[in-house]
TIBA-806272 format. One record per residue (C-alpha): x, y, z; residue number from 0; residue in three letters. Coordinates in Angstrom, 3 decimals, decimal comma. Each point is the difference from the previous one (the first is absolute). Layout:
N
+----------+----------+----------+-----+------+
|        X |        Y |        Z | seq | type |
+----------+----------+----------+-----+------+
|        X |        Y |        Z | NUM |  ala |
...
+----------+----------+----------+-----+------+
//
This chain:
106
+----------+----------+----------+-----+------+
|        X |        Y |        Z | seq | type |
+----------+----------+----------+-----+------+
|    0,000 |    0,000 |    0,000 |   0 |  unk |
|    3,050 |    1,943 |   -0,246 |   1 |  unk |
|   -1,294 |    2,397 |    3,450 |   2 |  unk |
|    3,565 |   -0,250 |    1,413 |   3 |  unk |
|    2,776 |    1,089 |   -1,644 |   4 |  unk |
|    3,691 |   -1,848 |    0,326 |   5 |  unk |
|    1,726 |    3,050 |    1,936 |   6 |  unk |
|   -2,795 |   -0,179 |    2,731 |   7 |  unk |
|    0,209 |   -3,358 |    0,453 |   8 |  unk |
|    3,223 |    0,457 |    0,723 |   9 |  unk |
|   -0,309 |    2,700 |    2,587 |  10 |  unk |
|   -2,568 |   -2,678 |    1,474 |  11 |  unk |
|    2,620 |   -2,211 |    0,543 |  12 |  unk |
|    2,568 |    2,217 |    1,463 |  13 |  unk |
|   -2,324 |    1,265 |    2,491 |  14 |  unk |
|   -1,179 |   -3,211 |    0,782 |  15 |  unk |
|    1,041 |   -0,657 |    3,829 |  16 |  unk |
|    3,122 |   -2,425 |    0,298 |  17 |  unk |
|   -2,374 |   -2,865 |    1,522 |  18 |  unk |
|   -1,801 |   -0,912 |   -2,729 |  19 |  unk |
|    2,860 |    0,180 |   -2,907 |  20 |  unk |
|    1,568 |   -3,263 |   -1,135 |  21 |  unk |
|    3,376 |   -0,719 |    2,613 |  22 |  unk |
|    3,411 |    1,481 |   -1,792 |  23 |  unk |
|   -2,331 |    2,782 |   -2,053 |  24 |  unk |
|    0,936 |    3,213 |    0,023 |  25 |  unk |
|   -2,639 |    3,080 |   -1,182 |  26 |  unk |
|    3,080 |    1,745 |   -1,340 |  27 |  unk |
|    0,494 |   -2,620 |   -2,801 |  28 |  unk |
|   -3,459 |    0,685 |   -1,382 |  29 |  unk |
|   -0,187 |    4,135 |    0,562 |  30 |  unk |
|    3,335 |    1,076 |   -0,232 |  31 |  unk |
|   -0,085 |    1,740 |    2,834 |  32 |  unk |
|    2,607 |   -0,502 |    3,374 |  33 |  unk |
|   -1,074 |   -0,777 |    3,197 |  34 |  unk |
|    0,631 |    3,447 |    1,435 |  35 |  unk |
|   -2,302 |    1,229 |   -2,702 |  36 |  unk |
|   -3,049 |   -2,510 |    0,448 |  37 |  unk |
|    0,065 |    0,603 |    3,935 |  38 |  unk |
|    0,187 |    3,756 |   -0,892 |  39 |  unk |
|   -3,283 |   -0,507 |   -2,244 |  40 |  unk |
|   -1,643 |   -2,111 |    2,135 |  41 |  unk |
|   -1,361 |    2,335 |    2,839 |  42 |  unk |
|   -1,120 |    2,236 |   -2,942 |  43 |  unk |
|   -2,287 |   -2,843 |   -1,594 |  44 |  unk |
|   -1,844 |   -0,788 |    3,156 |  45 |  unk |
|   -0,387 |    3,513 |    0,346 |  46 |  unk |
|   -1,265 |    0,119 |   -3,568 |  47 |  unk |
|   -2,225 |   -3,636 |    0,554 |  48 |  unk |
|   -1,538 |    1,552 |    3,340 |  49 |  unk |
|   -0,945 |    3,019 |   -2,128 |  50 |  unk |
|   -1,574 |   -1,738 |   -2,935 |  51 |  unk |
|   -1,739 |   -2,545 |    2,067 |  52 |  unk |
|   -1,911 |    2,771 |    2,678 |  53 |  unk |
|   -0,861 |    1,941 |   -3,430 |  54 |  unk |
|   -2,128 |   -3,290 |   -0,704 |  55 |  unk |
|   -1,336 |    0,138 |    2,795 |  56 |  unk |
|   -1,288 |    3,638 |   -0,184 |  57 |  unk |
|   -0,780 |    0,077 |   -3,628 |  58 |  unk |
|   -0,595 |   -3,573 |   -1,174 |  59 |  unk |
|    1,389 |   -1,895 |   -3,006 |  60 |  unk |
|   -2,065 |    1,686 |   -2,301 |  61 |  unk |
|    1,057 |    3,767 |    0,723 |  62 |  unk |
|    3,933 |   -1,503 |   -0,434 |  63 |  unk |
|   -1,189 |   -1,103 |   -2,926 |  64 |  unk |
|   -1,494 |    2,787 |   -1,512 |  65 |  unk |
|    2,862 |    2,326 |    1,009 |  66 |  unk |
|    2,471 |   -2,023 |   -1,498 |  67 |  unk |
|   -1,943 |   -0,029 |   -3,520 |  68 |  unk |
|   -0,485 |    3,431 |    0,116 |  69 |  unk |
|    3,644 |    0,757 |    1,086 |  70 |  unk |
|    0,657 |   -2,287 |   -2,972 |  71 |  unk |
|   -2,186 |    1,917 |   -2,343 |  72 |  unk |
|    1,765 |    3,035 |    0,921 |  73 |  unk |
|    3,105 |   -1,266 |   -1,342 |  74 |  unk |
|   -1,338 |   -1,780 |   -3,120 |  75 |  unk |
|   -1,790 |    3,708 |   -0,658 |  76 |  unk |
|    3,418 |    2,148 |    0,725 |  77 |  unk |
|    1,754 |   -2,474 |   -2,870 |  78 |  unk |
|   -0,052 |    1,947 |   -3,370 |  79 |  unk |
|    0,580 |   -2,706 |   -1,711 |  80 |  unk |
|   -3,214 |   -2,161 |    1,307 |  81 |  unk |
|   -2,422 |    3,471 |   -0,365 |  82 |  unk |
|    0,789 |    0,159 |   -3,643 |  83 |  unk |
|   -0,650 |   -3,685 |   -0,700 |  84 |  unk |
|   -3,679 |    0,319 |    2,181 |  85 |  unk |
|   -0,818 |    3,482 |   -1,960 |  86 |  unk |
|    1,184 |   -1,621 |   -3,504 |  87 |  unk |
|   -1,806 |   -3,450 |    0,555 |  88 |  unk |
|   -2,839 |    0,181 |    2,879 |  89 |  unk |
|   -0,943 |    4,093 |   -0,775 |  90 |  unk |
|   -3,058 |   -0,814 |    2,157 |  91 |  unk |
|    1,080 |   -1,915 |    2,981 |  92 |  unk |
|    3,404 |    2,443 |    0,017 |  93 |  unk |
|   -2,676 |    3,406 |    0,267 |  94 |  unk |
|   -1,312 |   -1,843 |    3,238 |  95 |  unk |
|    3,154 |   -1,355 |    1,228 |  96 |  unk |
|    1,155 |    3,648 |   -0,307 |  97 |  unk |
|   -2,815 |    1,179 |    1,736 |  98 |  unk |
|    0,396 |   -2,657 |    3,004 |  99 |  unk |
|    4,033 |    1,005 |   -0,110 | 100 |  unk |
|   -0,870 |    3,764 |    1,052 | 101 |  unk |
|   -0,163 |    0,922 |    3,564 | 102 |  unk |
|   -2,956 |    0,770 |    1,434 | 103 |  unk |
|   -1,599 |    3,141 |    0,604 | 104 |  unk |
|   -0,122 |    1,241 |    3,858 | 105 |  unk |
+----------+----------+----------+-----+------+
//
């Protein structure tokens, strides 16, 4: 289904705790990264986790979702390159993605 990319199932692995890796395994052979550097990372990703996972809580799956799409939509709309194809081939859908891409009045 192709949902996780190779480099982030890498950082899975060199985050995962010592305990449940394979004996003689080292997280550095898979992420390139030195010990110093993982245990530097480390506090910063539960940090990160603990933030992502009370967000769920307050706003549910669904607003995560929807942020993320429209943070993606953002980016797909700021890309020259990918306006020109939607106004060349899909001149109707573009006018109302163009519409959706423009901030809101207050």
């Amino acid at each position: 289904m192709e949902r996780v990319s190779f480099t982030y199932a890498k950082i899975l692995v060199a985050f995962a705790p010592r305990a449940l890796l394979v004996e003689g395994f080292y997280p550095a052979m898979v992420a390139n990264l030195s010990e110093d550097q993982l245990d530097a990372m480390t506090p910063e990703l539960g940090r990160l986790s603990s933030e992502f996972l009370s967000a769920v809580e307050r706003c549910g799956t669904v607003s995560l979702e929807l942020l993320a799409a429209g943070r993606y939509f953002d980016r797909l709309m700021d890309n020259s390159k990918m306006v020109r194809c939607l106004a060349h081939n899909l001149p109707g859908q573009f006018e109302e993605f163009h519409s959706l891409s423009m901030p809101a009045p207050k």
